[in-house]
LUMTI-910751 format. One line per 8 residues: number of its first residue (from 0); their letters; for each residue x, y, z of C-alpha. Coordinates in pm, whole numbers. Layout:
% LUMTI-910751
NUM) A) X/Y/Z  ...
***
This chain:
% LUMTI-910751
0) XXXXXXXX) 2645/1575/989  2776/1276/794  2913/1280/458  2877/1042/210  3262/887/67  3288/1008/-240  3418/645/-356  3029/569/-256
8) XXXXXXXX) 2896/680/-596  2614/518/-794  2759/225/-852  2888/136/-521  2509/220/-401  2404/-51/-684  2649/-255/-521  2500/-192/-135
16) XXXXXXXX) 2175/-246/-249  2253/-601/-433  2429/-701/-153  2216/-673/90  1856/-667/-44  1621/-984/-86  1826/-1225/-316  1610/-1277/-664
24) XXXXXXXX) 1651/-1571/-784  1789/-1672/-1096  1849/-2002/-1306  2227/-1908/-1470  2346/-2107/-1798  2502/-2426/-1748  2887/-2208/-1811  2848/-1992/-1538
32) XXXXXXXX) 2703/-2214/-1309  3010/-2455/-1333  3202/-2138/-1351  3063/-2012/-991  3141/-2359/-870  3514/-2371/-969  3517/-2049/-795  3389/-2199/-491
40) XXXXXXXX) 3588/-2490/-472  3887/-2240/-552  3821/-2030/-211  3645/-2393/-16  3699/-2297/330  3760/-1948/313  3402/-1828/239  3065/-1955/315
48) XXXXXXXX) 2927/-1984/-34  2688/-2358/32  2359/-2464/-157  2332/-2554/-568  2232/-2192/-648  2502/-1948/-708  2265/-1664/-700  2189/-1758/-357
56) XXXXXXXX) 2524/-1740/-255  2646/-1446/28  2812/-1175/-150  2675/-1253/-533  2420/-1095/-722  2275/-1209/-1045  2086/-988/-1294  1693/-1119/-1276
64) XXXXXXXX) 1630/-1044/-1664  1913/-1248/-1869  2033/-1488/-1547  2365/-1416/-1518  2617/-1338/-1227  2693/-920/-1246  2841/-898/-912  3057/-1070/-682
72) XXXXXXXX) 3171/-962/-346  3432/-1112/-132  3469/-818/97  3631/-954/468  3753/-1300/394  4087/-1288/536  4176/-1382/184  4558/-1404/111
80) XXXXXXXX) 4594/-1530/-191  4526/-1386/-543  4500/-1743/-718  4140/-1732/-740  4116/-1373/-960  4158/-1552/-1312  3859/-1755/-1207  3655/-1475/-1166
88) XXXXXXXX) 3756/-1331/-1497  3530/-1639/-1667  3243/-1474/-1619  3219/-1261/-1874  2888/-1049/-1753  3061/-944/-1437  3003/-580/-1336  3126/-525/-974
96) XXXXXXXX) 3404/-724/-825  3476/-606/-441  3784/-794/-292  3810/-533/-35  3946/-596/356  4123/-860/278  4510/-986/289  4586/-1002/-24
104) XXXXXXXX) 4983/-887/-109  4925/-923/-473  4751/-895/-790  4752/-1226/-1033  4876/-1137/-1384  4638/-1291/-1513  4367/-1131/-1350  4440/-817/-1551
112) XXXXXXXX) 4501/-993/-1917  4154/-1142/-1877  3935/-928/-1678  4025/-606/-1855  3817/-804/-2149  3490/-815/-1970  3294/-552/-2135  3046/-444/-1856
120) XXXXXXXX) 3306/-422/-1557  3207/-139/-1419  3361/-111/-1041  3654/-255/-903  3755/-267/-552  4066/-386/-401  4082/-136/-50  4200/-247/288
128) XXXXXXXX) 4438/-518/143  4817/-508/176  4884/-462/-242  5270/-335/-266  5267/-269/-619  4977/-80/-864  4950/-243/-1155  4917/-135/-1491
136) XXXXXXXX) 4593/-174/-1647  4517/-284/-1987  4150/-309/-2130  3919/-275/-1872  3733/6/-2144  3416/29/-1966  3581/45/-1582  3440/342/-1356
144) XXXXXXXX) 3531/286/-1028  3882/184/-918  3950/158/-491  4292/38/-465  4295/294/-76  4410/130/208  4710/-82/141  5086/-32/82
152) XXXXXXXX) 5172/62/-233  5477/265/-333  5671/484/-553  5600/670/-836  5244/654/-1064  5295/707/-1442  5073/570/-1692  4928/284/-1472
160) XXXXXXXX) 4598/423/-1496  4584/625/-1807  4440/358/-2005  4128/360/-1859  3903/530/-2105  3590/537/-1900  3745/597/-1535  3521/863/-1327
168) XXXXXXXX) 3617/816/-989  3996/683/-857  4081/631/-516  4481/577/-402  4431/706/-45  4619/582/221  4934/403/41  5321/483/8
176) XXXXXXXX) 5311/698/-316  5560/952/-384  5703/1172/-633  5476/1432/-819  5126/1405/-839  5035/1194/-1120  4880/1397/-1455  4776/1077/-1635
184) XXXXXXXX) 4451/965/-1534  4244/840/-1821  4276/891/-2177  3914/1032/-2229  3972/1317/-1946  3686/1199/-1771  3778/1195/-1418  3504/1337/-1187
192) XXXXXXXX) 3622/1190/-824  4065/1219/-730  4141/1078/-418  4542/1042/-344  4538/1161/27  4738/991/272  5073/947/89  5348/1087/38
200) XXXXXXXX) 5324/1262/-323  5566/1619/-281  5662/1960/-550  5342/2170/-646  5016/2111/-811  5019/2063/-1180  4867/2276/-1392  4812/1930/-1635
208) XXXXXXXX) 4541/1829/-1325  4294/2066/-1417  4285/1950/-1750  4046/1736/-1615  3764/1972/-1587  3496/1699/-1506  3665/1711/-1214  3395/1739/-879
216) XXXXXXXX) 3613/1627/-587  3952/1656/-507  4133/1511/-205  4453/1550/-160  4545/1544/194  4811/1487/441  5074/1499/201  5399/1678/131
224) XXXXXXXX) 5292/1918/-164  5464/2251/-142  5413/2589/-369  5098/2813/-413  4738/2643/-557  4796/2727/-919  4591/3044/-971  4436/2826/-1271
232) XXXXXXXX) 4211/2615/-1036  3936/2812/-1117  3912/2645/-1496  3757/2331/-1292  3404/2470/-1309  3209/2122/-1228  3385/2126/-905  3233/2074/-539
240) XXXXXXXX) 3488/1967/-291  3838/2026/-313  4055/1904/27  4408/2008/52  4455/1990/423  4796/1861/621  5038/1969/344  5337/2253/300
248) XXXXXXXX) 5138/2463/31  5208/2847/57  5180/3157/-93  4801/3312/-97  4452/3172/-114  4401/3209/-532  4074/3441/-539  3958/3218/-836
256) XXXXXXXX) 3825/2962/-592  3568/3236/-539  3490/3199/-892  3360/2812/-872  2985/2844/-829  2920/2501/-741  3223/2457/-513  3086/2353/-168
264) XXXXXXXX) 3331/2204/81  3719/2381/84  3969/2252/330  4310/2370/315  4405/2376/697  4764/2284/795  4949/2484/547  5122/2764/495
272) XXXXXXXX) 4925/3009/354  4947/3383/395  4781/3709/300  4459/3757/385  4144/3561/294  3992/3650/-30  3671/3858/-88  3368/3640/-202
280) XXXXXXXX) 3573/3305/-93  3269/3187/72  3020/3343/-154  2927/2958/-244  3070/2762/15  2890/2564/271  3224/2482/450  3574/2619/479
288) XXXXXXXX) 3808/2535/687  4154/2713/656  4273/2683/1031  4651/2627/1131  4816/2872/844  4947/3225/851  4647/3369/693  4700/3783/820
296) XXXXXXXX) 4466/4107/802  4117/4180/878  3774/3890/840  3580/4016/538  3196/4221/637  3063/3953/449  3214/3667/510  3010/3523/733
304) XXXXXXXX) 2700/3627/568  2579/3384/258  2293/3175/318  2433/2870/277  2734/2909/457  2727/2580/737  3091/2579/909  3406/2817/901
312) XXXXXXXX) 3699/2735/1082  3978/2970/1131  4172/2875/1399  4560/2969/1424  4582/3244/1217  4715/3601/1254  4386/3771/1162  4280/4103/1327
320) XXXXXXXX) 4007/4329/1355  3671/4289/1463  3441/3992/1421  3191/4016/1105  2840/4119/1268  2603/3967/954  2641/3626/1010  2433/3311/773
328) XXXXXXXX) 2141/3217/1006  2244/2836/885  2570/2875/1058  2679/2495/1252  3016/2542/1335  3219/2860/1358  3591/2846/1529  3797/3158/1520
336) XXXXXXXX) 4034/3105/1794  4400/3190/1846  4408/3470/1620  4451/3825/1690  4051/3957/1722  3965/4247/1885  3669/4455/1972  3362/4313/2125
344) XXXXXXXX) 3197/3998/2036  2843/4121/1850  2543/4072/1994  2297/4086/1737  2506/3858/1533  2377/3535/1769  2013/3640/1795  1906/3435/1474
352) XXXXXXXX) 2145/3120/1525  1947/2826/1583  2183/2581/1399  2490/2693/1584  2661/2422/1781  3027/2506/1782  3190/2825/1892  3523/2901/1932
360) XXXXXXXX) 3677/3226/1994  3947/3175/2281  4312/3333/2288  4246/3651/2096  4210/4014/2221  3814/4047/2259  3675/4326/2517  3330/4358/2638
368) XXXXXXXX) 3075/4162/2832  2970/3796/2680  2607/3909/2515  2334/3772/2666  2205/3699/2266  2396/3381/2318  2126/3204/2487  1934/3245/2167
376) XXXXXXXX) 2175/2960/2039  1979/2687/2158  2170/2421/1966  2526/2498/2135  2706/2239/2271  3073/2424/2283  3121/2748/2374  3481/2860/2406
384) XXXXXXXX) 3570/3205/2471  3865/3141/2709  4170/3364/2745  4066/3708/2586  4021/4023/2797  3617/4005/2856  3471/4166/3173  3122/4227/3319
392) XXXXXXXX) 2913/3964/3468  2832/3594/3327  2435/3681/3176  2238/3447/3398  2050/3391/3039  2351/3148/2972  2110/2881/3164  1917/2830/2866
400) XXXXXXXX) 2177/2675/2680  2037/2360/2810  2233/2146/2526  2580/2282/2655  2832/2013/2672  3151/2268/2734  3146/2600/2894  3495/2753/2871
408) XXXXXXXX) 3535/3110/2994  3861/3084/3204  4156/3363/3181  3892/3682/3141  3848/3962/3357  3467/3907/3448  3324/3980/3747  3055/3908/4003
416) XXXXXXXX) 2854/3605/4079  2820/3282/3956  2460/3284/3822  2217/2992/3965  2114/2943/3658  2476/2762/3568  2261/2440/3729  1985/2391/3412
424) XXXXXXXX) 2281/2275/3208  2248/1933/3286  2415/1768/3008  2773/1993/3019  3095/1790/3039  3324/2064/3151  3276/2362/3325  3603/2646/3353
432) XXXXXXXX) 3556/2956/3519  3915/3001/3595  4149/3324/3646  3865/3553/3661  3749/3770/3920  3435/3603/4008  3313/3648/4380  3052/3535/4631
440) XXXXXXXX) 2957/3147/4695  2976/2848/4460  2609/2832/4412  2417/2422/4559  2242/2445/4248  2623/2325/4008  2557/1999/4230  2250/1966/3929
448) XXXXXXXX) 2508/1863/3664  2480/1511/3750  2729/1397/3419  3016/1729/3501  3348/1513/3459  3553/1881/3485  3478/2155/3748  3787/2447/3732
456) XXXXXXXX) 3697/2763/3963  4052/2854/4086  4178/3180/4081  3901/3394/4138  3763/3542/4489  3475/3333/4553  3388/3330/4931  3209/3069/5192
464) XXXXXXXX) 3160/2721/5202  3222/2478/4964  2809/2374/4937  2763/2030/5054  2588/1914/4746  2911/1883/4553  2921/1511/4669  2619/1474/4380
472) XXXXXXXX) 2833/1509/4136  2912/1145/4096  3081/1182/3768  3346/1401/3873  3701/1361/3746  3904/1687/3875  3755/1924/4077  3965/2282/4108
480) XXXXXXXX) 3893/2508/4355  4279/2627/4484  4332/3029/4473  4023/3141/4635  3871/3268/5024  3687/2950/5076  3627/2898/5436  3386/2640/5640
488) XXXXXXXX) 3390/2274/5672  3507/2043/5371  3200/1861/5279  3217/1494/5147  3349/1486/4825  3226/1306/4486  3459/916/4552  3523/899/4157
496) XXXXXXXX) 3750/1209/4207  4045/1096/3957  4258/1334/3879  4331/1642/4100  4150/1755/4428  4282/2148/4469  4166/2313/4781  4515/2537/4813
504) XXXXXXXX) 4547/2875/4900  4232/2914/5055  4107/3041/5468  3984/2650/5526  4124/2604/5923  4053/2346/6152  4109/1981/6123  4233/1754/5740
512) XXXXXXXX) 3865/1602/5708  3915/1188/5757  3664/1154/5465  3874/1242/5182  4069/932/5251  3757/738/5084  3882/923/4728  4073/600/4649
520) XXXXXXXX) 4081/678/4297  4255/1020/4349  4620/1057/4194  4702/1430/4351  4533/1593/4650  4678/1948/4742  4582/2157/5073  4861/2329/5080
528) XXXXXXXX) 4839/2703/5186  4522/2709/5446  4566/2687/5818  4481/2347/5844  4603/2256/6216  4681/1917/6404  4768/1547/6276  4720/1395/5911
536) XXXXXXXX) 4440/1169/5920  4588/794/5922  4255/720/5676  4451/957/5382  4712/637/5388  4444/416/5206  4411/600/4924  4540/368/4653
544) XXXXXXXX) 4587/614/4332  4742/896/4546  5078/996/4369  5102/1342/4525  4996/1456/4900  5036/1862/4870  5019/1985/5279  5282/2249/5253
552) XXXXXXXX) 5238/2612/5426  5007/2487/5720  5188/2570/5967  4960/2433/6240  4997/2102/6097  5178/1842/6344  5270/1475/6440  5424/1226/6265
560) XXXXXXXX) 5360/1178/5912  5212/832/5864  5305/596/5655  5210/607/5310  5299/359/5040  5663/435/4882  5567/620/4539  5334/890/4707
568) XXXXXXXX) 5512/1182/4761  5457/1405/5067  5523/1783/5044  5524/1949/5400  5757/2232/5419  5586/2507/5632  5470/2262/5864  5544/2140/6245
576) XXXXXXXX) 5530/1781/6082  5820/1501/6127  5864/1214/5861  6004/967/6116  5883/671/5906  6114/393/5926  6053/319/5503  6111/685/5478
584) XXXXXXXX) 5886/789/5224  5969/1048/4962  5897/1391/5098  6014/1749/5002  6061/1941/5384  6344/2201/5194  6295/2575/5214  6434/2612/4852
592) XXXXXXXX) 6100/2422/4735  5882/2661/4981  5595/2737/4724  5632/2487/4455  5316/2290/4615  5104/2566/4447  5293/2600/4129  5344/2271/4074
600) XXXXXXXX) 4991/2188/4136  4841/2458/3901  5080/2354/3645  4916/1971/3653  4597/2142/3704  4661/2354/3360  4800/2044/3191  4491/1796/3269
608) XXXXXXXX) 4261/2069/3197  4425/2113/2862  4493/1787/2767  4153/1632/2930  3945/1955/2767  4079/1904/2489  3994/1547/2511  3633/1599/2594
616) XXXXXXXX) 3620/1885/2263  3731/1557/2073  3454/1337/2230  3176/1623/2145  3279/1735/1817  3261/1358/1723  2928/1322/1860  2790/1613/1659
624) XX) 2923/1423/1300  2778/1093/1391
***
């Protein structure tokens, strides 16, 4: 789902489609011919503007009807120098001027004594440069569009830009700007588009900014604004995004947002909001997102339920209470974990949810069994629903969620087998069934997720033999299988094993298999509490990533230790085994440290699968807005 900058208005469109289309060409008067050549002599070197017809020229478009240059663009040069601005001010039918991704550090005085005279100049845009200072326009009575984003501006704004009687859409993201929020934005009151995110403007909201009631987008993230919205907000009638996300606002959600009929997109995450959420807040909304605050009480019945309603995002509150049960059938993205949810998750909430791709609802207080309804949700690519109190089996019906990318159902309470069925999700990324009470054999078919990268089964009661199709899965990063009653022979492992191998605290007996030391890519390997009896395979020496060689309480182990490489450290305590080696590697043999072989380990194991889930989330959320 990708969303169109607001900054990319009409004109900017005009711009795209000048710059890019079939060049029409043109005969321009004698003036601006010698005009456009001066200008090219000005930048010789810097820009590949060749041939006797200026029209012709990368970056320039000429109006077909009166011959005459309306827009230059210089985006990308490398330019660092502002010398060649005043040039550009002789041509007196200019419309767009795009200086953007460049180096420039300044703007030429001149540049705004003469081109705030051109008539027709519409669009100006000087983002992605390294500008220190915004200066204060004079003239420029028909300008539009100012970009000045992207560079390093600072202080305070005043009256810079209030003499622009025509400005619709200003955009000062991503500078240096502090103080207040500026209140003086255009004589005429005609500002549709605000962008100031990305600096470092602090105090409240003024009440002066909704003055500006043509006002359609708002965007003033990740900054340092404090106090409640002003309860006034609601005047602003025409608008349709408003973005306040990343700042120190408190106090409540104003229930005059509700109000704002053609208000679309609200983001307001990263605050410090409290109270609960407002009735009718999404009554027009397509998207809210009010994660990370201290929003408190119970999820409105109808929240969940207008039509239009596309993605709600929740997480890191202190809401309680059940989960809505009417839920809009257009419904993309819904995240409602770390909060304080009880009850059971509804079933007949799911059954209509074709659109649904995202669902969150780990670390809160939910009871039940995970409805089989889900597999309705043929579009879901996350499903997270870790760390709540859920029992009963996994629905076998979860195999039809063939567009899965992360299954995350560790820290439950459910129970009995790992369905077959687990295997038809071929394209899943991660797979955690941890801290549960699952039982019986890990099912051949999981070697059929030929891309897994994460496998987490520990801490549940599954039984048998690792299946000796887990070698398939080529693409395997970490593979957790510690805190079980795994017996049988350790099958060949998948060699792009990275991360974490975890067979501890299992029945496996008999001898270390010589194999795993072709995992030569593996940092920590831990076989600590089994019966694993006689020497350490020499081969285990040649693994080159290995950190961390976790052996301890198997206390049939015996023999020397061989030599590993200095930095890999050797746990063994609870073992017949000597370290005789003459380099003397680093080993823990210590009853003090008896057991921290399978803390330790699920600690890392906790740690990677947080930090690498969360990872992977990253990498599939992005995929879904490209």
């Amino acid at each position: 789902m990708g969303r169109i900058h607001p900054s990319t208005s009409f004109l900017n469109l005009v711009f795209f489609l000048f710059y890019f289309s079939p060049v029409v060409l043109s005969i321009l008067s004698q003036t601006q011919t010698q005009t456009m050549n001066n200008l090219s002599k000005n930048l010789t070197g810097r820009i590949p503007w060749t041939g006797s017809d200026p029209c012709a020229w990368k970056g320039v478009s000429c109006h077909p009807a009166n011959s005459s240059v309306v827009g230059i663009s210089l985006y990308g040069f490398s330019l660092n120098s502002s010398d060649f601005l005043p040039l550009v001010c002789k041509i007196k039918t200019l419309e767009i001027l795009d200086v953007s991704n460049n180096h420039l550090s300044s703007i030429h005085d001149d540049f705004i004594t003469e081109c705030g005279k051109i008539k027709g100049l519409k669009l100006l845009n000087f983002s992605n440069n390294n500008l220190g200072v915004l200066p204060t326009f004079h003239g420029f009575d028909a300008l539009e569009s100012l970009d000045m984003s992207f560079n390093a501006m600072r202080g305070t704004i005043d009256l810079e830009i209030d003499g622009l009687v025509s400005l619709k859409i200003l955009n000062l993201s991503f500078n240096g700007f502090s103080g207040s929020l500026p209140t003086k934005l255009g004589r005429s009151m005609v500002l549709e588009h605000l962008l100031l995110s990305s600096n470092s403007f602090d105090g409240k909201i003024p009440d002066e900014l909704f003055s500006y009631e043509n006002l359609t987008w708002i965007d003033l993230k990740n900054n340092i604004l404090s106090h409640p919205i002003p309860t006034n907000i609601g005047k602003l009638s025409k608008l349709e995004t408003l973005i306040l996300s990343t700042n120190d606002l408190t106090g409540e959600i104003p229930t005059s947002l509700a109000n704002i009929t053609k208000l679309s997109r609200f983001a307001a995450n990263q605050n410090k909001f409290t109270g609960s959420i407002p009735s009718g807040i999404t009554k027009y909304l397509t998207s809210l997102d009010l994660s990370y605050n201290t929003l408190s009480g119970a999820i409105p019945e109808d929240f969940l339920s207008p039509q239009q309603l596309q993605v709600v995002e929740l997480t890191n509150n202190k809401l309680n209470g059940s989960l809505p049960t009417k839920v809009s059938p257009n419904l993309f993205r819904l995240r409602f974990g770390r909060n304080q949810l009880s009850g059971n998750i509804p079933s007949d909430a799911f059954v209509e949810l074709h659109n649904l791709t995202y669902l969150e609802l780990d670390n809160n207080i939910l009871t039940g069994s995970i409805p089989a309804e889900l597999s309705s949700c043929k579009s879901l690519a996350l499903l997270n629903l870790a760390q709540n109190r859920l029992s009963g089996v996994l629905p076998q019906q979860l195999g039809n969620l063939t567009n899965l990318q992360m299954l995350q159902l560790q820290l439950n309470n459910l129970n009995g087998t790992i369905p077959t069925q687990i295997g038809q999700l071929h394209k899943l990324l991660t797979l955690n069934l941890s801290r549960n009470s699952l039982s019986g054999p890990i099912p051949p078919d999981i070697a059929n997720l030929s891309i897994l990268n994460f496998l987490y089964l520990q801490g549940n009661n599954l039984n048998g033999s690792i299946p000796t199709s887990i070698g398939y899965l080529r693409r395997l990063l970490e593979l957790q299988l510690g805190e079980n009653h795994l017996t049988g022979d350790i099958p060949s492992m998948p060699e792009n094993l990275q991360i974490s191998l975890n067979l501890s605290s299992n029945l496996f007996s008999g001898s270390i298999p010589r194999s795993l030391g072709s995992l030569t890519s593996l940092e920590v390997l831990d076989l600590s509490n089994n019966n694993f009896s006689g020497q350490i395979p020499v081969e285990l020496t040649t693994m080159q990533a290995l950190t961390w060689l976790i052996l301890s309480n198997n206390n049939l182990l015996s023999g020397e230790i061989p030599r590993f490489n200095l930095y890999i450290y050797v746990e063994y305590f609870g073992t017949n085994l000597t370290n005789n080696s003459a380099q003397g590697n680093p080993t823990a043999n210590t009853g003090s440290k008896k057991g921290i072989g399978v803390g330790v380990t699920i600690l890392i194991g906790s740690v990677a699968a947080t930090f690498l889930g969360g990872f992977v989330t990253l990498l599939v959320v992005l995929n879904l807005y490209l």
